[in-house]
N, C-alpha and C positions, 0 to 999 in steps of 0.2 A: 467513589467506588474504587475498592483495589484492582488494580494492574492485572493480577491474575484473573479475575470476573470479565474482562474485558477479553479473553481469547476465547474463542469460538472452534468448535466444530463444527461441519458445515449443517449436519441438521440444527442444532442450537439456534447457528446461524440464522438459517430461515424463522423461526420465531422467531428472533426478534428484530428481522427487519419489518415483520408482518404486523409484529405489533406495535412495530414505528410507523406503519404505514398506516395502520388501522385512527391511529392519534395523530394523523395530518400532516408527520414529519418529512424532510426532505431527505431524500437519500443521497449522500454522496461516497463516489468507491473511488481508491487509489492504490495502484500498486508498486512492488520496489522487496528490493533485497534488505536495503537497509541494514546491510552489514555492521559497518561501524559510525556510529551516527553523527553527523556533523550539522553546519549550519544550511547547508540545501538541502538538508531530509528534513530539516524542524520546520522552514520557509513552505515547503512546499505541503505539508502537512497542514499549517497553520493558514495555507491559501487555499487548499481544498475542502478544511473546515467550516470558511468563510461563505461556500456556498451552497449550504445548506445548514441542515439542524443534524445531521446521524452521520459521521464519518465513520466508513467500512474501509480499513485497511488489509488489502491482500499479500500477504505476504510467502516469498518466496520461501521452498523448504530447501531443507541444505542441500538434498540433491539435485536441485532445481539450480541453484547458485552453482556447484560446480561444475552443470552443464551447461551453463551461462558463460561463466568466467573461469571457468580453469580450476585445476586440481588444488589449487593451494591457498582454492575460496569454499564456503566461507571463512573468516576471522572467528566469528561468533559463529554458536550455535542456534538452530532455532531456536528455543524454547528461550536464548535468553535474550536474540533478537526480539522477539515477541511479547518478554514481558517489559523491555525498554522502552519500546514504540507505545505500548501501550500503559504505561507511565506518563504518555505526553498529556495533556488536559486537551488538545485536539483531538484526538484518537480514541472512537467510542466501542470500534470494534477491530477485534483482528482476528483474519485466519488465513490458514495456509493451501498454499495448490503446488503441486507436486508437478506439473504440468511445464512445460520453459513461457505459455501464457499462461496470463489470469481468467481466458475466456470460458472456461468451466464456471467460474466461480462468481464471472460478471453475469452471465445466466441465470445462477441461481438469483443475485440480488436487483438485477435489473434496477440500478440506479438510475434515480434522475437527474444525477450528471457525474458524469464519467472527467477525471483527471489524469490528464498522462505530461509529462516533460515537454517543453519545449524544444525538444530535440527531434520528436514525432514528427512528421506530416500528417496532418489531421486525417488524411486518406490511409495512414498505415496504421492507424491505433485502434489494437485490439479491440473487438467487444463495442466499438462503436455502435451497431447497430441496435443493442439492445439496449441502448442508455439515450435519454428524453434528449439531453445535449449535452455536447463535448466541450470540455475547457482545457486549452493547453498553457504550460506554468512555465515563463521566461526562468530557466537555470539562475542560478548563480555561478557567475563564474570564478573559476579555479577551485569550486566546492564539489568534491569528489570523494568517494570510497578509494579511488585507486589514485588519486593524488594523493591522500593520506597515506597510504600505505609507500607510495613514492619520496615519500619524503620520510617515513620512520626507516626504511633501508636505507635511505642516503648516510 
């Protein structure tokens, strides 16, 4: 499937988790900025696709990233965030929330299992409540968006 076919709107969205759900599938959601993509965005993708069959990627819009991180984020734009991430053969879906959380958008898909960083405490991650169970994904360490960028200004 092309890249492009893989981002969603959020009604789109809903069909086709509906119809993942209807054929037995598991549903797993992740979210992230996924600004400039390194080897902790591919790991942790590749680890949340692991546990299940339908990976839903939420992704931050860019006005979401600079009320996140600062004015002179993001790098990328969405639209090209979005069609990299979803270039990866992990990542069956992508869509965006405008929101500083993804719990709009964990609502709507009510996954049955919710991945967030190891950097969480299981008690602080969004949208728990609506997802069957929670997996948190040990980092990689020194793998960062803002180390990368730390290190092209150096």
């Amino acid at each position: 499937m092309k890249a492009k076919n893989k981002i969603f709107t959020k009604p789109a969205l809903e069909k086709f988790i509906a119809k993942n759900r209807k054929a037995g599938k598991k549903i797993v959601f992740t979210n992230g900025c996924f600004d400039i993509l390194h080897a902790g965005h591919v790991s942790v993708l590749e680890f949340s696709k692991s546990k299940g069959d339908v990976l839903v990627l939420g992704l931050n819009t860019d006005a979401s990233v600079k009320r996140l991180k600062g004015p002179s984020r993001p790098i990328n734009k969405q639209a090209d965030r979005a069609l990299v991430t979803a270039g990866l053969e992990s990542v069956d879906a992508v869509a965006f929330f405008n929101e500083d959380t993804p719990l709009n958008l964990i609502k709507l898909v009510k996954p049955d299992v919710l991945v967030k960083g190891g950097d969480y405490k299981a008690q602080d991650i969004v949208g728990r409540e609506y997802a069957k169970k929670v997996v948190r994904f040990p980092l990689l360490k020194g793998r960062s968006t803002t180390n990368t960028i730390c290190k092209i200004n150096k």
